[in-house]
GULOVO-778228 format. One line per 5 residues: their letters; for each residue x, y, z of N, C-alpha, C, CB. Coordinates in steps of 0.02 Angstrom, whole numbers, plus 50000, padded with zeros to 5 digits. Glycine has a CB too. Layout:
a) X,Y,Z,X,Y,Z,X,Y,Z,X,Y,Z; ...
This chain:
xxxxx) 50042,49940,50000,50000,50000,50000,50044,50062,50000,49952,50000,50061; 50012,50123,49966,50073,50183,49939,50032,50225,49994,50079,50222,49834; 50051,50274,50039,50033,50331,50057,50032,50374,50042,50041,50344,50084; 50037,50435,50020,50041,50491,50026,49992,50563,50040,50064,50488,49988; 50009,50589,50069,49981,50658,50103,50042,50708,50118,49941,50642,50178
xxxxx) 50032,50772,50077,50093,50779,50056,50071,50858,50055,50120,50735,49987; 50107,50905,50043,50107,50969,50017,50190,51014,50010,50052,51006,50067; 50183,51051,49967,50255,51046,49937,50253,51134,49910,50265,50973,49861; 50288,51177,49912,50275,51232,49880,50360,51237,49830,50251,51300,49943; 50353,51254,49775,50400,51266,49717,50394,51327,49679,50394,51216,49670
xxxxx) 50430,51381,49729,50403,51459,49679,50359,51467,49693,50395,51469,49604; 50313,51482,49617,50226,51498,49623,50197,51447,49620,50190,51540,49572; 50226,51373,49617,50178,51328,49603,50171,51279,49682,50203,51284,49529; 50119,51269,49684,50112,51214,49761,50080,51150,49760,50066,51246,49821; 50100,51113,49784,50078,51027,49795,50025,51030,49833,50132,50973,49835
xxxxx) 49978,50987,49850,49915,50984,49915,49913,50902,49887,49818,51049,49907; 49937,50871,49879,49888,50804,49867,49903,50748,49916,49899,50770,49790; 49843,50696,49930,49824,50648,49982,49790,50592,49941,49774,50681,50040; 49827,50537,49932,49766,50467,49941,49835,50416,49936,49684,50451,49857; 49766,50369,49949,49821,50298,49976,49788,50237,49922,49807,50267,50085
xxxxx) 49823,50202,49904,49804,50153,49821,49853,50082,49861,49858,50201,49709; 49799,50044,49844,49843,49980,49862,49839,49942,49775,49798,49920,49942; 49830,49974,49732,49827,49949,49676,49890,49932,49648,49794,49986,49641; 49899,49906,49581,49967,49881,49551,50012,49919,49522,49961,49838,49507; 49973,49964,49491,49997,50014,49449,49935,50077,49492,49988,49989,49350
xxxxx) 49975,50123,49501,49934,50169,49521,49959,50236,49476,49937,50174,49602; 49933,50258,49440,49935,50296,49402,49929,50390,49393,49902,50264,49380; 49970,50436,49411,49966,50486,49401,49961,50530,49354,49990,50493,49421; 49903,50556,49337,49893,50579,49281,49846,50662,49269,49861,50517,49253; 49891,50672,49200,49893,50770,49227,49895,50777,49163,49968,50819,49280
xxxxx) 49888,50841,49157,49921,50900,49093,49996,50911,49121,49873,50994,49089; 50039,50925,49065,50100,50953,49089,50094,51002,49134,50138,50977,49042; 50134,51008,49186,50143,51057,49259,50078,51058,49296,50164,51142,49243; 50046,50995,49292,49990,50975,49361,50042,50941,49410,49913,50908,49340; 50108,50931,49408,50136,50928,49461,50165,50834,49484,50081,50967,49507
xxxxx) 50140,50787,49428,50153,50725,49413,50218,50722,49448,50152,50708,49339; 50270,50753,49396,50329,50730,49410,50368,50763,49468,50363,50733,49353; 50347,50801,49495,50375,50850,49591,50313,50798,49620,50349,50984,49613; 50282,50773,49619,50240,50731,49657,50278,50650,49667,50166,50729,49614; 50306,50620,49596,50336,50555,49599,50408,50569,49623,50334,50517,49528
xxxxx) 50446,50636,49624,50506,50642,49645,50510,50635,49728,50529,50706,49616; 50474,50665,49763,50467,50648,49824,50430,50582,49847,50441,50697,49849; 50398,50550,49808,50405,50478,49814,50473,50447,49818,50372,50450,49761; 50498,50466,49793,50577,50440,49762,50620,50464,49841,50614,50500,49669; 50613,50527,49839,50664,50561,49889,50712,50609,49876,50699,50518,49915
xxxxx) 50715,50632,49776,50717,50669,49780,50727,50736,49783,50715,50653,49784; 50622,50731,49812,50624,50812,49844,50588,50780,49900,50580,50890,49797; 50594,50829,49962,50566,50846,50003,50516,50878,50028,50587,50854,50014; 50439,50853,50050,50365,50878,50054,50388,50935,50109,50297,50811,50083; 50361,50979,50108,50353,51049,50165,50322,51018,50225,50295,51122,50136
xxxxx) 50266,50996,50212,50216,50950,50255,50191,50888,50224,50153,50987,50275; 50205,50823,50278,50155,50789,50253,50209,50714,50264,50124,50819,50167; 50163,50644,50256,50193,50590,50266,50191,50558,50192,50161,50550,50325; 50246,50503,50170,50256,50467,50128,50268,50405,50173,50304,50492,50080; 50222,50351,50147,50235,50280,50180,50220,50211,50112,50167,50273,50259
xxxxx) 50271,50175,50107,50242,50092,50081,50238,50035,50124,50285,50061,50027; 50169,50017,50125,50167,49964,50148,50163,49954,50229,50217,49938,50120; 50174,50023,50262,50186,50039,50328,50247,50063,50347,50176,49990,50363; 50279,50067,50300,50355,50062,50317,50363,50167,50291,50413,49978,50248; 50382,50200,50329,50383,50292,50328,50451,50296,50299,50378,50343,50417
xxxxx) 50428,50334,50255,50489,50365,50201,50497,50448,50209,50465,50348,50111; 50431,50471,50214,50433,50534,50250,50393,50568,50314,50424,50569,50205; 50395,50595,50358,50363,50613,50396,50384,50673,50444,50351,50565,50417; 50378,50733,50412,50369,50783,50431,50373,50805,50507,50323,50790,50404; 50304,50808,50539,50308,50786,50623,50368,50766,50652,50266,50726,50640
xxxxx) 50388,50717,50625,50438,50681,50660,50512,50686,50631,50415,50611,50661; 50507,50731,50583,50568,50758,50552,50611,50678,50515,50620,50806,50624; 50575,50661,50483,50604,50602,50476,50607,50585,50389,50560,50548,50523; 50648,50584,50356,50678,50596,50302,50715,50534,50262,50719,50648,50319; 50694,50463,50248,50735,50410,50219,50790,50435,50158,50684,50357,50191
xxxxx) 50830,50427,50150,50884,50460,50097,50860,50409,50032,50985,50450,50125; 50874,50442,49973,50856,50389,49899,50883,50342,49919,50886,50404,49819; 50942,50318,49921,50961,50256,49919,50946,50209,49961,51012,50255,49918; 50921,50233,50034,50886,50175,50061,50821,50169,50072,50906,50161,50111; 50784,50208,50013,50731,50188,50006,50695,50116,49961,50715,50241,49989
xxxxx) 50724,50078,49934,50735,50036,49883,50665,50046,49850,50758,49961,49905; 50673,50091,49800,50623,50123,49749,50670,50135,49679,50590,50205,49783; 50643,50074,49631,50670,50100,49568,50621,50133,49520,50703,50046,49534; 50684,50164,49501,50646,50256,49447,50666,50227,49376,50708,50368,49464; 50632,50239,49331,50622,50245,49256,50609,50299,49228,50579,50212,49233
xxxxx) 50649,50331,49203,50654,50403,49180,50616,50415,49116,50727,50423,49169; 50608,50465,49078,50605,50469,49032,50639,50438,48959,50605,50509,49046; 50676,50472,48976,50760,50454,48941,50800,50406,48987,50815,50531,48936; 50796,50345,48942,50813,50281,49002,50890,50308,49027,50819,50181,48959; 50930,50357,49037,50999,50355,49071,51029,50301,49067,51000,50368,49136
xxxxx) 51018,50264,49021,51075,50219,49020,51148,50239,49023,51070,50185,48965; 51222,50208,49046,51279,50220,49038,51327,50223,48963,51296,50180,49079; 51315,50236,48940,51327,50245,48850,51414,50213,48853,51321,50360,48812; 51434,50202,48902,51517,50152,48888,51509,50086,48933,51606,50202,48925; 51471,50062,48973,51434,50001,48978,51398,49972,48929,51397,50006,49020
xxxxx) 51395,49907,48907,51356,49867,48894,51298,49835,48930,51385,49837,48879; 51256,49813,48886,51188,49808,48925,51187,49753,48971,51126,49799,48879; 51228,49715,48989,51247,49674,49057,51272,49716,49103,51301,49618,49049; 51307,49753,49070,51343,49784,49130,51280,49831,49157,51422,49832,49107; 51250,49859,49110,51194,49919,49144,51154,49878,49159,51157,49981,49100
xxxxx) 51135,49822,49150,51088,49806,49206,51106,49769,49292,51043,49758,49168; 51161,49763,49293,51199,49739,49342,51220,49809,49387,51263,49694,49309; 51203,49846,49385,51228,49914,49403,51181,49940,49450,51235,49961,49343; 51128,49916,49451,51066,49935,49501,51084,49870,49575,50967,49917,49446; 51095,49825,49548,51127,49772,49594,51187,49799,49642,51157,49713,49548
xxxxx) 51221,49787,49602,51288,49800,49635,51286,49880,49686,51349,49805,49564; 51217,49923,49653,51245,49983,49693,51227,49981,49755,51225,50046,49671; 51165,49946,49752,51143,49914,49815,51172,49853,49844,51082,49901,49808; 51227,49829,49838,51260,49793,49875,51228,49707,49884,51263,49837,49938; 51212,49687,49826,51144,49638,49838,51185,49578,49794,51050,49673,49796
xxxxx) 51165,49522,49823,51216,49458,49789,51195,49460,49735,51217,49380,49814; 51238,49417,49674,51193,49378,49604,51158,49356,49605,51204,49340,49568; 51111,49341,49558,51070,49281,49559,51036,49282,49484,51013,49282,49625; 51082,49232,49479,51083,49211,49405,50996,49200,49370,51131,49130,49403; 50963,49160,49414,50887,49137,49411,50852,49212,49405,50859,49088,49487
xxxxx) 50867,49257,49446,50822,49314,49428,50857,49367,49373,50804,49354,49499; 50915,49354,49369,50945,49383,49296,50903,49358,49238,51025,49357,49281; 50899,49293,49224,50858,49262,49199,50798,49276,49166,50852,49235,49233; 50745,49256,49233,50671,49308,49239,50674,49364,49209,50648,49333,49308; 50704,49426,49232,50691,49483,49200,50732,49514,49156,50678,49521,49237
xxxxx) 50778,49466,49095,50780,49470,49059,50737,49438,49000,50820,49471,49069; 50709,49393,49014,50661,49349,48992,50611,49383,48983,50647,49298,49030; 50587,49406,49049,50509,49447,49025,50509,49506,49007,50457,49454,49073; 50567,49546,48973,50584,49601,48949,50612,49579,48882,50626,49638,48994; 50622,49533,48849,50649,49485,48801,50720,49535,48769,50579,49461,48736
xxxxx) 50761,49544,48826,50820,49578,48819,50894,49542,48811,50819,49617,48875; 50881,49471,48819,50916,49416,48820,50973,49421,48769,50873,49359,48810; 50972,49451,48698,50988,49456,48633,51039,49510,48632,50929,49467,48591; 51003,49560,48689,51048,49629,48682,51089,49635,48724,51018,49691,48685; 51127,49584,48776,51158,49598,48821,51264,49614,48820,51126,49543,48857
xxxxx) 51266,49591,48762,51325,49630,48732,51338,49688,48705,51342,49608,48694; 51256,49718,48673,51294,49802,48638,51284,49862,48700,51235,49841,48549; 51280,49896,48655,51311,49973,48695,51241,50000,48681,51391,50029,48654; 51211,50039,48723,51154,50085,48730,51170,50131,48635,51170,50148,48824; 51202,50128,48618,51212,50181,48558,51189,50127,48513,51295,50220,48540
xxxxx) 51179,50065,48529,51163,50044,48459,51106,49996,48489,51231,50005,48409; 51055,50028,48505,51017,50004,48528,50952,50047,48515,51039,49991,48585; 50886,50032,48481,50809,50069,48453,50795,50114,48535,50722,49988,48427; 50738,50158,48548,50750,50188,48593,50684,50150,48630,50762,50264,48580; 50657,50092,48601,50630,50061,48645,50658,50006,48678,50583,50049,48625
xxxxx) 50724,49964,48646,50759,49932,48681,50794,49956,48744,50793,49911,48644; 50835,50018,48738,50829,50070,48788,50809,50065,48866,50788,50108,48761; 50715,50080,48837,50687,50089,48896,50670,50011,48939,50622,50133,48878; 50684,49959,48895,50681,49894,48928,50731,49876,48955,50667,49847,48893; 50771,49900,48917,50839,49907,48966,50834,49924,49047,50884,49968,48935
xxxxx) 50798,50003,49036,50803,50038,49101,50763,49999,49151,50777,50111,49097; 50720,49963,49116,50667,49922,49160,50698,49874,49183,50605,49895,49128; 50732,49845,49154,50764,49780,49174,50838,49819,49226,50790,49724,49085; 50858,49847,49226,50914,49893,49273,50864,49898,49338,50942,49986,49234; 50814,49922,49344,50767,49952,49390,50752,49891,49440,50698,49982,49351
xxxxx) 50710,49846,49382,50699,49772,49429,50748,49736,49465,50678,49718,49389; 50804,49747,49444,50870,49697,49468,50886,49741,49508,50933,49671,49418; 50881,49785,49534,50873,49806,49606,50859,49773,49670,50832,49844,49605; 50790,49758,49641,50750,49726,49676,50715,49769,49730,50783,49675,49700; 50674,49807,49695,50631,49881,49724,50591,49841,49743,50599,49949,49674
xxxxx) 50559,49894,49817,50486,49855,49838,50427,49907,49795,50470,49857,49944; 50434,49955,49763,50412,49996,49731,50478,50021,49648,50394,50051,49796; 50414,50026,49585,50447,50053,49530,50405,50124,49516,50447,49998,49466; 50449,50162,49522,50413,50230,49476,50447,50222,49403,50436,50322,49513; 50394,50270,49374,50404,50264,49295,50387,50331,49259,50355,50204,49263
xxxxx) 50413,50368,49253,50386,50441,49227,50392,50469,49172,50407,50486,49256; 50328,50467,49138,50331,50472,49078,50390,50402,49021,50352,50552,49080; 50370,50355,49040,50410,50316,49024,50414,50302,48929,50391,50257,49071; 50362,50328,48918,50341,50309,48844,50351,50389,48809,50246,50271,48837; 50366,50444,48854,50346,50513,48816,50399,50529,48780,50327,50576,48861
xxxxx) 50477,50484,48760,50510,50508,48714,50503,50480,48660,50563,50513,48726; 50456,50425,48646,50463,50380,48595,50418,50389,48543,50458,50320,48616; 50433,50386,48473,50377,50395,48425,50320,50316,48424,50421,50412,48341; 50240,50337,48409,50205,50294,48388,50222,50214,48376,50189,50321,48340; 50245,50212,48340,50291,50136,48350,50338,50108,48392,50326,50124,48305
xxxxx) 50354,50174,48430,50409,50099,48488,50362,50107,48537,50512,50116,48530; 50325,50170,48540,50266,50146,48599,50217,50081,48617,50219,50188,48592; 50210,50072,48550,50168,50006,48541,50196,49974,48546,50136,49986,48497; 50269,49960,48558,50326,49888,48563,50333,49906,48634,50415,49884,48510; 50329,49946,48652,50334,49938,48732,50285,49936,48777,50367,49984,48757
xxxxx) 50240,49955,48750,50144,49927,48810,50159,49844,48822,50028,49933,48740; 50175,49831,48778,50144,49748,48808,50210,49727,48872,50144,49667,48720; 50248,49754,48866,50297,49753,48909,50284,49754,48981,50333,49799,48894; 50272,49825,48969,50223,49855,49035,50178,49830,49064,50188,49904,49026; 50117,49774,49004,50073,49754,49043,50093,49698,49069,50017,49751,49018
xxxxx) 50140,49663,49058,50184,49608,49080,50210,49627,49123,50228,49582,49044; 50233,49663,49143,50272,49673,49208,50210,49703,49267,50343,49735,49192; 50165,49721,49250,50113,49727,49323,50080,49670,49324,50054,49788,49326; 50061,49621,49266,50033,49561,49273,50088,49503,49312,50009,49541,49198; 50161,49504,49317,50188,49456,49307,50255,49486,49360,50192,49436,49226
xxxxx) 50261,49544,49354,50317,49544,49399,50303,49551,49481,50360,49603,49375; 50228,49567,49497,50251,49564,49577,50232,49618,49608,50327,49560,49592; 50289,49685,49586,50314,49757,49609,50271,49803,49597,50373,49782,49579; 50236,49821,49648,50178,49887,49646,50227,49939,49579,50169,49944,49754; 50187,49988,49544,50202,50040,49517,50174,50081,49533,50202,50042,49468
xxxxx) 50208,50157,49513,50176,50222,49507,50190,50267,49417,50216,50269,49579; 50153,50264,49407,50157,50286,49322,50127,50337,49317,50126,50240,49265; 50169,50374,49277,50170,50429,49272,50139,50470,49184,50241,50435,49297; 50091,50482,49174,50071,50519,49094,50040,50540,49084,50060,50501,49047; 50018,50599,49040,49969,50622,49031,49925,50599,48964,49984,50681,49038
xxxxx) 49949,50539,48936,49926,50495,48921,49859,50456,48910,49949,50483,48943; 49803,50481,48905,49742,50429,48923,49743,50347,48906,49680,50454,48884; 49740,50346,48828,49774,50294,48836,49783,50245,48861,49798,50300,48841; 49858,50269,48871,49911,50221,48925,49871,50227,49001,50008,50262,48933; 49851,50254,49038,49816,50268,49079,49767,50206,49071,49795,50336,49073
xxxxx) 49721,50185,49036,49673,50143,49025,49692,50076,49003,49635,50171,48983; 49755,50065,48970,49773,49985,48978,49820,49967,49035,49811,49956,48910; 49851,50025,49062,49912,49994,49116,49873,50003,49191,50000,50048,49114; 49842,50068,49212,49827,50078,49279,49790,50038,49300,49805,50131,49294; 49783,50009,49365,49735,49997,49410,49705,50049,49462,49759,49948,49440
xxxxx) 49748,50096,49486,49708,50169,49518,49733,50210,49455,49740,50207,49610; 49699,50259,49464,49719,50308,49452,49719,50387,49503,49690,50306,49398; 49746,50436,49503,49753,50497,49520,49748,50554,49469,49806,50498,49549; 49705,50560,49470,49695,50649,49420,49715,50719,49448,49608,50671,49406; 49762,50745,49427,49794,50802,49438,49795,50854,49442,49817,50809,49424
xxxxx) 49773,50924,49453,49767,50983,49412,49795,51036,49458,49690,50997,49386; 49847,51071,49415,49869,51128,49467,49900,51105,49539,49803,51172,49485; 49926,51050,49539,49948,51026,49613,49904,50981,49659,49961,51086,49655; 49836,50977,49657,49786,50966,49688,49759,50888,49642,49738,51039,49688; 49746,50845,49677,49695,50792,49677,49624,50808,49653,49689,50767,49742
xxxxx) 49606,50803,49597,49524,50808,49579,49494,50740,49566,49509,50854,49510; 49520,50689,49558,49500,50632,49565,49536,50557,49590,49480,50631,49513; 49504,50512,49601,49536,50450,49620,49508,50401,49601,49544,50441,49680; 49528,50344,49588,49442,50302,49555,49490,50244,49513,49369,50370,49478; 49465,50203,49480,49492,50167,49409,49505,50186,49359,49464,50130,49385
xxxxx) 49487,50169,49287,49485,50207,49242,49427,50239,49213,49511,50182,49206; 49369,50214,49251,49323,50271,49228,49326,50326,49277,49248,50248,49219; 49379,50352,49302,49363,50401,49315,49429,50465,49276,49350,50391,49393; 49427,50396,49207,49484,50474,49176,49419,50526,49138,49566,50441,49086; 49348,50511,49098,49324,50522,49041,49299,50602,49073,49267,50460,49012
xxxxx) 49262,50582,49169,49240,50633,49203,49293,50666,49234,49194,50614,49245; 49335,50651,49251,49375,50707,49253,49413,50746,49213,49405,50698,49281; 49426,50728,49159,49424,50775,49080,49373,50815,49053,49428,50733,49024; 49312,50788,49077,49267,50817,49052,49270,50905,49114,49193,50753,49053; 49287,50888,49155,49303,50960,49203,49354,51012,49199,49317,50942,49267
x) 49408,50972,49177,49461,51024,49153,49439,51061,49114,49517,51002,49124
């Protein structure tokens, strides 16, 4: 289960948002600068809420009151960027072994395995991010993320650099990995869409503030308000 209750001020712009999703994919979803991505960053750690608690599962990542602040790295939360950051002089063994090792976490060949398997990345694990489509890329980053071994994945805007066709090579991915991998998400798009085949909650955004919460029917009525 994800917590948050949160408020955040940035300049002229301010955070206020609250709800709690025990769903798989829980989904944040906005117009550009409703505040998605300063909302999933302090999920992450980061930024830092002004007021307010961040908790998974029971376990407090932030809490205000109590001045209590988990640092990124021991939050074990893997991030999926936009632009997968891959290491461009690593190879794709090596970048996916890199989320492991930073966390200090043994091998294990069997789950190397798995989530190269269900990312069908198996093929690419000798080249270099430069010679690689920019949806192999982001499976890449996915597969870096999982071998972590996060109790939580954020994903932000994970599909928004890619043209029409690698998007569609990468949904089924996605829906494979909330069907099959385990690991709560938080996804991030403004997207409808994607919103409607991947989420199980969703969060509707506007201006910093929560206007809705619900499944996916509650993207059609809350569009219809913006």
């Amino acid at each position: 289960m994800l917590r948050v209750d949160v408020s955040k001020r940035l300049g002229d712009f301010s955070i206020e948002a609250s709800f709690t999703s025990e769903g798989r994919v829980t989904g944040l979803f906005g117009a550009s600068g409703a505040g998605k991505s300063s909302l999933i960053n302090m999920i992450a750690g980061l930024l830092q809420p002004d007021r307010g608690i961040i908790a998974i599962d029971g376990s407090t990542l932030d809490d205000t009151i109590r001045q209590m602040h988990v640092p990124v790295h021991r939050r074990r939360i893997g991030y999926v960027f936009q632009d997968a950051r891959l290491f461009p002089h690593l190879d794709v063994r090596q970048n996916l072994d890199y989320g492991r090792r930073m966390n200090r976490l043994a091998g294990d060949a069997a789950q190397h395995r798995r989530v190269t398997d269900l990312l069908d990345i198996g093929n690419l694990l000798d080249r270099r991010p430069g010679r690689l489509s920019g949806g192999e890329r982001q499976r890449v980053a996915l597969g870096r993320a999982l071998l972590s071994q996060p109790r939580l994945l954020l994903l932000d805007e994970p599909l928004g650099s890619l043209d029409e066709e690698r998007k569609e090579e990468i949904l089924p991915y996605l829906v494979r990995l909330r069907d099959e991998a385990g690991i709560p998400m938080v996804y991030v798009s403004h997207d409808a869409a994607e919103m409607r085949q991947l989420a199980t909650h969703i969060v509707m955004l506007q201006r910093g503030r929560v206007t809705a919460f619900g499944g996916a029917e509650v993207l059609p009525a809350a569009l219809a308000r913006a």
